[in-house]
C-alpha positions in Angstrom: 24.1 -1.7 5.3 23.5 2.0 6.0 19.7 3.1 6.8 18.4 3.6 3.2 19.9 0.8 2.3 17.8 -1.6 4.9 14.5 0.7 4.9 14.7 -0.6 0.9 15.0 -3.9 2.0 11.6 -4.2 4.2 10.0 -2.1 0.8 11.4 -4.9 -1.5 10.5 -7.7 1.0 6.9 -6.3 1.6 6.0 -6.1 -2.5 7.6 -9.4 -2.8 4.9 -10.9 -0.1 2.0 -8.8 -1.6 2.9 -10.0 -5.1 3.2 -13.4 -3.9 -0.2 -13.4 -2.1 -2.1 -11.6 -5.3 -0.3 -13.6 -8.1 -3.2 -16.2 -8.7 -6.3 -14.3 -7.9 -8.9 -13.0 -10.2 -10.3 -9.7 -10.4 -13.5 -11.5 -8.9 -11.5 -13.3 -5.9 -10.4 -9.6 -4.6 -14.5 -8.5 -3.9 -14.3 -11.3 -1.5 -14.7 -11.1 2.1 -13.2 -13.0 4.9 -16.3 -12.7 7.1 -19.2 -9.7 6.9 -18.2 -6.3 7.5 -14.1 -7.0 6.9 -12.8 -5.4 3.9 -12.3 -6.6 0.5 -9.0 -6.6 -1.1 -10.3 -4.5 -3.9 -10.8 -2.0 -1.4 -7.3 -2.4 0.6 -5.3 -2.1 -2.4 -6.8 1.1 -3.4 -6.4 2.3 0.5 -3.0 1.1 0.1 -2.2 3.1 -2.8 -4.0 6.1 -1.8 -2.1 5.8 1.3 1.0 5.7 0.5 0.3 8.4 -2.0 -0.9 11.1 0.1 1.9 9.8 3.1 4.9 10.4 1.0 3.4 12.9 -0.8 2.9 15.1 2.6 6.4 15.0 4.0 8.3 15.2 0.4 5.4 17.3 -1.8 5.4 16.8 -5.4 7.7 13.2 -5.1 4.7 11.2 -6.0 2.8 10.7 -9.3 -0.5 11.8 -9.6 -2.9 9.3 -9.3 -5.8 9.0 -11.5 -8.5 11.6 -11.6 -11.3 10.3 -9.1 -9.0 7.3 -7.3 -8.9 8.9 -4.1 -12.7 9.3 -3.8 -13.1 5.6 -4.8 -11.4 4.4 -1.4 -13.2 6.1 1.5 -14.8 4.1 4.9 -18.0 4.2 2.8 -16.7 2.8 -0.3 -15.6 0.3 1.8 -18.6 -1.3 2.3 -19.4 -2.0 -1.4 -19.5 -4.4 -3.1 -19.8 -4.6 -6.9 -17.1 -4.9 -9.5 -17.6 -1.9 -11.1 -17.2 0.5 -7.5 -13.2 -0.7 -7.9 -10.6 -0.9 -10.7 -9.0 -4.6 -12.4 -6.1 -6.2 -10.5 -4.0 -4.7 -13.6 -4.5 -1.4 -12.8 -3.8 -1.4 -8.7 -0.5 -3.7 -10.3 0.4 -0.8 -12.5 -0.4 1.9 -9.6 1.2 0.3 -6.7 4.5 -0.4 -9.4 4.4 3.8 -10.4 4.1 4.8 -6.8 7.0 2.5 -5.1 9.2 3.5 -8.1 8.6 7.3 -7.0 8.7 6.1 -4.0 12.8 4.4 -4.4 13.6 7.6 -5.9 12.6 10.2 -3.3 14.2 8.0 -0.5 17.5 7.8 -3.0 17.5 11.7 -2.6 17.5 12.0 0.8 20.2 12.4 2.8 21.2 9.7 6.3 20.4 12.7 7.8 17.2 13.6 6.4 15.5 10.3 7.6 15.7 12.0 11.3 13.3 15.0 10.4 10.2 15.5 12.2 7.2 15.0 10.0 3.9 17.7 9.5 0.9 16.9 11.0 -1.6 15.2 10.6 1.4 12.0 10.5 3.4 13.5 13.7 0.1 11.8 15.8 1.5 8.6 14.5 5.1 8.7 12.6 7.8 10.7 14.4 10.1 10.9 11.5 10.8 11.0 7.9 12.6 7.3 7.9 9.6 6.2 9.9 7.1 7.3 7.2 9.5 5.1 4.8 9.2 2.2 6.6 5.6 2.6 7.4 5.0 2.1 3.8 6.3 -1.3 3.6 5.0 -2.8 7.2 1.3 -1.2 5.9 1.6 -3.2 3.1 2.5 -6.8 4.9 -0.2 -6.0 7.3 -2.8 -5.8 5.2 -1.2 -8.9 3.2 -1.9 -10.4 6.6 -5.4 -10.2 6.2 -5.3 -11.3 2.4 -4.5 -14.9 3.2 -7.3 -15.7 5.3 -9.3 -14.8 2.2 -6.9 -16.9 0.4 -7.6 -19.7 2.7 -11.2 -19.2 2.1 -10.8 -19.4 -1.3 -9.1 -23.0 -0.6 -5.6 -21.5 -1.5 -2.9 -22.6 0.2 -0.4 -21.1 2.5 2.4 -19.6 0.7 5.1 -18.8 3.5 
């Protein structure tokens, strides 16, 4: 297994846990909150997909596809803090996001060279990410942590455990 090869791995392994853990909710099940002032998956998934967006997008510009016209603006701290259904989008459409972005996502890290993966990254990501094969695997271990925080609220909703 070569470095491409296993940062695809912990991509593939983190959609297969956040697919897993959204499966069976309802649009209405991802407004909940695990206790007051925690964030609703609504909200993550955008921030998620927003994220990873703008991350990949800034060390390898034009790899990603544009998201749609107001998206960003919809997942800010503020936003965060609301609540009604129609502040956020339908499971189907962070589903169909999150699948056009990792895609884009497969392909730019197909393109790179072993190499590549070493390069420094522009700032503002060189506070946190020292490299390009870094930023990859960022994308998947953002992903399973906020997954983490999904099933408590899965638990709340009297779900139960999946791994």
């Amino acid at each position: 297994m070569n470095s491409k090869q296993a940062l695809r791995l912990g991509l593939d392994c983190a959609d297969m846990i956040t697919r897993s853990y959204l499966e069976d909710l309802t649009d209405a099940d991802l407004l909940v909150r695990p206790v007051p002032g925690t964030n609703h998956i609504a909200w993550q998934l955008g921030h998620l997909i927003k994220s990873e967006h703008e991350m990949i997008n800034g060390i390898l510009p034009g790899s990603m596809p544009a998201l749609p016209a107001g998206f960003v603006e919809k997942y800010t701290s503020d936003t965060s803090k609301l609540d009604s259904a129609g502040c956020f989008h339908p499971k189907s459409v962070y589903l169909e996001l999150h699948a056009q972005q990792r895609t884009a996502i497969l392909a730019a890290l197909d393109k790179l060279a072993d190499a590549d993966l070493d390069k420094s990254v522009p700032e503002p990501f060189s506070q946190y990410i020292k490299n390009v094969g870094d930023m990859f695997s960022m994308q998947g271990t953002h992903w399973v942590m906020h997954a983490g925080q999904w099933a408590v609220i899965r638990r709340k909703l009297g779900r139960k455990p999946l791994f």
